[in-house]
C-alpha positions as CSV (number, residue, x, y, z in Angstrom):
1,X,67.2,87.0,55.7
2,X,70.0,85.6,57.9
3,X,72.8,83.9,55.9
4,X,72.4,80.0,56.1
5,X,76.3,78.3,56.0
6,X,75.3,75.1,54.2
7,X,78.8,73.9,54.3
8,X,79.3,70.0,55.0
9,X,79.6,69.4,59.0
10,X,83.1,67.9,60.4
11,X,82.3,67.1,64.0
12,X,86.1,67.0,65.6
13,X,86.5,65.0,68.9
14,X,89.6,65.1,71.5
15,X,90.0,65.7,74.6
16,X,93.1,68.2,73.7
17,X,92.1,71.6,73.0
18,X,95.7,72.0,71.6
19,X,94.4,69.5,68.6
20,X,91.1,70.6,68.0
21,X,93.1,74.3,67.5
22,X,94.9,72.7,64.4
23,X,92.2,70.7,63.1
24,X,90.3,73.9,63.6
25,X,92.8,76.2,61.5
26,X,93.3,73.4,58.7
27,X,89.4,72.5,58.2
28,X,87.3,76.2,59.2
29,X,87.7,77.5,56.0
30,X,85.8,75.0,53.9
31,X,83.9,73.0,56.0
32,X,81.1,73.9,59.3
33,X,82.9,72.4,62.6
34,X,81.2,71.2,65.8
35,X,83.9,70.3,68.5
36,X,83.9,67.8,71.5
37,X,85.9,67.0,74.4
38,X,84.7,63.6,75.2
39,X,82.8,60.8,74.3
40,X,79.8,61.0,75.2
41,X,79.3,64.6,74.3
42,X,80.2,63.5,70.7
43,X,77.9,61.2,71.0
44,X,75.3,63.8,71.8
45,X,76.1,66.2,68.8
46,X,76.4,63.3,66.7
47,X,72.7,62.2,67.7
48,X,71.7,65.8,67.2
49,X,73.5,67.3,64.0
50,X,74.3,64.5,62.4
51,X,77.6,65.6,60.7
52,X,78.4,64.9,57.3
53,X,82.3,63.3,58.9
54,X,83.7,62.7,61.9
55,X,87.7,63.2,63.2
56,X,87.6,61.2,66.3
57,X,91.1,60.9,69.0
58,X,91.6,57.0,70.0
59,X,93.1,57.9,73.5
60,X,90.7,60.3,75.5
61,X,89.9,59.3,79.3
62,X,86.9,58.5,80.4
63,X,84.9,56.9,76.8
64,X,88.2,56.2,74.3
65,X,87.6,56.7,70.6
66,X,87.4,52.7,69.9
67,X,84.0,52.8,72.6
68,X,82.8,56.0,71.2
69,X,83.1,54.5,67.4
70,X,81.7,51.4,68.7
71,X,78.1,53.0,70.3
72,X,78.1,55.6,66.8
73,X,77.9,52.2,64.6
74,X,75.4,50.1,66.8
75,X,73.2,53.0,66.7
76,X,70.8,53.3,63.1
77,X,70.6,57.1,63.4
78,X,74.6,57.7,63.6
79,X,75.7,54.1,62.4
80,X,76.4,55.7,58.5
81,X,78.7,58.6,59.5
82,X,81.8,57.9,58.8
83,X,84.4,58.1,60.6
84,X,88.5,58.9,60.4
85,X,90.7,58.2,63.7
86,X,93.1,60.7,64.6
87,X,95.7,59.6,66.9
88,X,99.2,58.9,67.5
89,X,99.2,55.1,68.5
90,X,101.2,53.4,65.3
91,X,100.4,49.7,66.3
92,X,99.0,47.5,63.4
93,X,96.8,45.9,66.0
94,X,95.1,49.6,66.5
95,X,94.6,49.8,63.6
96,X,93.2,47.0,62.5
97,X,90.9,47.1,65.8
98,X,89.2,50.5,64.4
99,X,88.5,49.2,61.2
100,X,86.8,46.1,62.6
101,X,85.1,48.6,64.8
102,X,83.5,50.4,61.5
103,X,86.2,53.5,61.1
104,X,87.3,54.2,57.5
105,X,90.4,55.6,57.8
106,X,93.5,56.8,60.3
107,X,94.9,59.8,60.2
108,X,98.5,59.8,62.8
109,X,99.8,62.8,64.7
110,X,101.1,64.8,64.6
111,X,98.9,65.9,61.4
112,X,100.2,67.2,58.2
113,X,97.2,69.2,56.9
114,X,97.5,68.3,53.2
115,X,96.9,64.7,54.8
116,X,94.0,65.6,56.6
117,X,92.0,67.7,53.7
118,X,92.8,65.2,51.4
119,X,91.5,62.4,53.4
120,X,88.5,64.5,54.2
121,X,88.0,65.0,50.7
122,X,88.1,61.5,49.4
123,X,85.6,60.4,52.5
124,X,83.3,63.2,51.7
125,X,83.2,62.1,48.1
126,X,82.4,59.0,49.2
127,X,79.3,60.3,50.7
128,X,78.2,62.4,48.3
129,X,78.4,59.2,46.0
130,X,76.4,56.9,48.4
131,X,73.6,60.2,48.5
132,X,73.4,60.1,44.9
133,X,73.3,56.2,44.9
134,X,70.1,56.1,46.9
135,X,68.6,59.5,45.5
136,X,69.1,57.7,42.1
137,X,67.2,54.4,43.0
138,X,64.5,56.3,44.9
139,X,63.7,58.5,41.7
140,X,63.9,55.0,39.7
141,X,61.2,53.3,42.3
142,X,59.1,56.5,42.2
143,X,59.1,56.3,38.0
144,X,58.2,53.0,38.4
145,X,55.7,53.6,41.0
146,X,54.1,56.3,38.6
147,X,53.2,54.0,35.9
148,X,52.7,51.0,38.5
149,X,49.8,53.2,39.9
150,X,47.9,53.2,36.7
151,X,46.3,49.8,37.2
152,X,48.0,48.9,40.5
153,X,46.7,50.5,43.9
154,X,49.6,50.8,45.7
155,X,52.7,50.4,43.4
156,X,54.6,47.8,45.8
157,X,54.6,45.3,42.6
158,X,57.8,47.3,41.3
159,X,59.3,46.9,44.9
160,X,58.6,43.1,45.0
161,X,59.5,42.3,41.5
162,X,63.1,44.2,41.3
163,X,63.8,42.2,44.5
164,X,62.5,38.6,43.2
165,X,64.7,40.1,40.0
166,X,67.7,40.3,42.3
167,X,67.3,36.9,44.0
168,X,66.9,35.8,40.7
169,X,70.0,37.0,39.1
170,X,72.1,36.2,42.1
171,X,71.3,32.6,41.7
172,X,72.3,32.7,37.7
173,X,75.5,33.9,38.7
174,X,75.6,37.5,38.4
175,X,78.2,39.1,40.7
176,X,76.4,41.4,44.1
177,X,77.4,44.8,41.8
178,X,75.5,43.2,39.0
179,X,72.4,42.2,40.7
180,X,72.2,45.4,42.5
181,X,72.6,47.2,39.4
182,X,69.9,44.8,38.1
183,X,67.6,45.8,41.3
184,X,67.6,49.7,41.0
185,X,67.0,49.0,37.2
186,X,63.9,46.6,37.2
187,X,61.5,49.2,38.5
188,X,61.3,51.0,34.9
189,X,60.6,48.2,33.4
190,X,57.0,49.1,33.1
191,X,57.2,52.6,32.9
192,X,55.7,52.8,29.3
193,X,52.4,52.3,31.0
194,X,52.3,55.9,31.3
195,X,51.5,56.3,27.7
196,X,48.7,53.7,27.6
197,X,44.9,55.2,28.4
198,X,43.7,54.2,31.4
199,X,40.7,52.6,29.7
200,X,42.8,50.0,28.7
201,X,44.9,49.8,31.6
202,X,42.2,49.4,33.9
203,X,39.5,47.1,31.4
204,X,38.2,44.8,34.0
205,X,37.8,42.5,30.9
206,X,39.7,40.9,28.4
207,X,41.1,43.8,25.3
208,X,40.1,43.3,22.3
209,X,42.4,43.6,19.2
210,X,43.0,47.2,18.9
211,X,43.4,47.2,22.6
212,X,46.0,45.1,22.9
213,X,47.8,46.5,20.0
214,X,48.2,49.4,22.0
215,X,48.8,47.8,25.3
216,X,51.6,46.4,23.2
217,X,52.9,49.5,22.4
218,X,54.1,50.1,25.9
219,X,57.6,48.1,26.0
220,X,58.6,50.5,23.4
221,X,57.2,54.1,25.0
222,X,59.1,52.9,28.0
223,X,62.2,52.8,25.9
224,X,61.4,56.2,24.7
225,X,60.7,58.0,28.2
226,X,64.2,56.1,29.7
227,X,66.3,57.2,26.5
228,X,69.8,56.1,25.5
229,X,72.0,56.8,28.3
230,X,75.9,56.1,29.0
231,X,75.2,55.4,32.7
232,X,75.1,51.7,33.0
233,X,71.6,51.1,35.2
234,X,69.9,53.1,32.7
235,X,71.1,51.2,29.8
236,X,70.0,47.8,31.6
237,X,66.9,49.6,32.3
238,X,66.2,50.4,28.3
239,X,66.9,46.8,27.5
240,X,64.7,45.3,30.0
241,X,61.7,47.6,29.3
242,X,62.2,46.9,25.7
243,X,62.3,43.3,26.1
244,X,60.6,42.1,29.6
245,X,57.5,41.2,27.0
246,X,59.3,38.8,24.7
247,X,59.3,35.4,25.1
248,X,61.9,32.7,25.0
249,X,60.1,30.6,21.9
250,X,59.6,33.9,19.8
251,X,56.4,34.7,20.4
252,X,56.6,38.0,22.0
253,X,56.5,41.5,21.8
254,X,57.6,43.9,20.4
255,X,60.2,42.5,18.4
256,X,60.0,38.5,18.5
257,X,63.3,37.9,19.7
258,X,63.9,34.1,21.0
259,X,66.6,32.7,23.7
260,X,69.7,34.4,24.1
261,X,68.4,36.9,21.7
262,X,66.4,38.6,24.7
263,X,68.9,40.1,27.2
264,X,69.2,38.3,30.2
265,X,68.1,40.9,32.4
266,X,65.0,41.0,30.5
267,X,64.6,37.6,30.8
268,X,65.1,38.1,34.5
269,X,62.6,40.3,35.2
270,X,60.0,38.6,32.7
271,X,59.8,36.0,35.2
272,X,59.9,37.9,38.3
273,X,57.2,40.6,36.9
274,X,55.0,37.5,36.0
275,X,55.0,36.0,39.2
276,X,54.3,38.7,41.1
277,X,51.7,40.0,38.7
278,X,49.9,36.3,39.2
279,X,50.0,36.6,42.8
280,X,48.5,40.0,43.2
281,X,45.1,41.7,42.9
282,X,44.1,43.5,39.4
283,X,41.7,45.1,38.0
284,X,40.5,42.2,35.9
285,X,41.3,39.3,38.1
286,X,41.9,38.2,41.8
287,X,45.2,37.0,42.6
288,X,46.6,33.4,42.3
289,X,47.7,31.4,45.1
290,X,52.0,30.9,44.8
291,X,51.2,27.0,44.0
292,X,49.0,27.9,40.8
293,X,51.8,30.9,39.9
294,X,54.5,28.6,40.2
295,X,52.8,26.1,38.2
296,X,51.7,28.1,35.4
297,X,56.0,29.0,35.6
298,X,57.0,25.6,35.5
299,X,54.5,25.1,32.4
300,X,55.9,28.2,30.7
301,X,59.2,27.0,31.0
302,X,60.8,27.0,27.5
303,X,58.3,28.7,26.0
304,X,57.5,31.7,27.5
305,X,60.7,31.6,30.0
306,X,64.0,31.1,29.8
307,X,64.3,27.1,31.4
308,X,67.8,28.1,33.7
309,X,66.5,30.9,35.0
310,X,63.5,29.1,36.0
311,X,65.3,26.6,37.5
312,X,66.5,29.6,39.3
313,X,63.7,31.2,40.5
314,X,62.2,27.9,42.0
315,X,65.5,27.2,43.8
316,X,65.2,30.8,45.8
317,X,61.5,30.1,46.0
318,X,61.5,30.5,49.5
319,X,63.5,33.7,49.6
320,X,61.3,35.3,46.9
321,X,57.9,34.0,49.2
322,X,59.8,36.0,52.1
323,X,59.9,39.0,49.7
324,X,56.2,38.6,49.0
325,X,55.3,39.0,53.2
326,X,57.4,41.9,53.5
327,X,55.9,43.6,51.4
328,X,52.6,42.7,50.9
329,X,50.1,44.8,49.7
């Protein structure tokens, strides 16, 4: 079988062959290179290979650097690759011109090649962080999804909710990190469902007592499956499947906690897993119109919701509705 290099792809751009040579001899060890002469060839290998970093001259005839970076950012497929100038103008104003244009860094000639792995390092990190970022929240929706398919037919309700949940939080006050954070941990919230039999799940009727004493069960499986965790999302996520079921008055499950016993988050999502429960289809009901939903939350307020974060949600109503249409069943 033919050896596959699966090291990360540099693509180096200037018109110079001279500097592509040393960019070449400081980078081939350790990393797959793709070379370019001009613009709109880099623009072409960019399109096609989609390299991992790019090391892009400023002053090149024809297309400069600032035009190629420019068309590389308005374009979705390329727009997320980073890239690092390499060039020898000094000026602030340069500078400052290719990061409004979208570059991440500068690198000045001529180059010093600690510099330049360094700074290809530290960018490449970067990626590999963002990767895991998005790989992280797309195992998070899928978990979600998994137990969301057990008496929903599509699983978008963990989709809408951890938005409304976002939109929600944002308006309380939590900072963009936290409400993000809040957003890629909202989908688990139901994720003990996995442990409940689907002829309980699925009852188009009403559960009787020892039904619900096991639908009731679920809050606390879903702590189970997430675990205790040092990361962060995950420990938001144990606390909001633990307590999206309890209600601000005391009255619900699992443990009976009341007010600013039940962690916000919870709290949060409580509202925004309601909502959107109300408004969609289930197996034992049809769905509510937003009116009747939003009534029923303004009725609950104080009892079974928190009255601030109500106050919330109605006052991003419209953004939440907008939520709803994109992604409607």
């Amino acid at each position: 079988m033919p050896f596959k290099d699966t090291r990360q792809v540099l693509l180096l751009v200037d018109d110079e062959p001279a500097n592509l040579h040393v960019l070449k001899h400081i980078l081939q060890e350790h990393y797959r290179l793709l070379f370019a002469r001009d613009g709109q060839r880099a623009l072409e290998l960019a399109a096609a290979e989609r390299p991992q970093l790019i090391l892009l001259d400023v002053m090149m005839p024809g297309m400069t650097g600032h035009e190629v970076c420019a068309q590389l950012k308005s374009d979705p497929h390329t727009s997320d690759i980073p890239v690092i100038f390499v060039t020898a103008l000094s000026n602030v104003d340069d500078e400052i011109r290719g990061f409004e244009l979208g570059a991440v860094d500068y690198i000045t000639k001529p180059v010093s090649a600690p510099i330049v792995k360094a700074r290809v390092r530290t960018h490449l990190s970067l990626v590999r962080a963002e990767v895991l970022r998005e790989t992280r929240l797309n195992i998070v929706q899928a978990l979600g999804m998994a137990a969301e398919y057990k008496d929903n037919e599509t699983g978008l309700h963990v989709i809408r909710m951890s938005h409304f949940s976002r939109i929600i939080a944002l308006e309380a006050g939590f900072s963009a990190e936290e409400a993000d954070e809040l957003l890629h941990a909202a989908p688990m919230h139901d994720v003990g469902k996995i442990g409940i039999p689907d002829a309980i799940l699925q009852k188009p009727g009403k559960l009787d007592d020892a039904e619900w004493k096991i639908m009731q069960k679920h809050p606390e499986i879903g702590a189970q499956i997430i675990g205790e965790h040092d990361a962060s999302m995950l420990k938001m996520a144990h606390r909001i499947a633990l307590g999206h079921h309890e209600k601000w008055d005391g009255s619900g499950y699992p443990a009976g906690l009341a007010g600013n016993a039940i962690p916000i988050e919870a709290r949060i999502v409580a509202i925004a897993d309601v909502f959107d429960a109300l408004t969609s289809v289930r197996p034992y009901k049809k769905a509510w119109s937003v009116e009747d939903a939003v009534a029923l939350i303004r009725e609950q307020s104080g009892r079974h919701f928190d009255p601030d974060l109500v106050d919330c949600f109605l006052r991003r109503l419209d953004d939440i509705n907008h939520i709803r249409e994109r992604w409607a069943e």
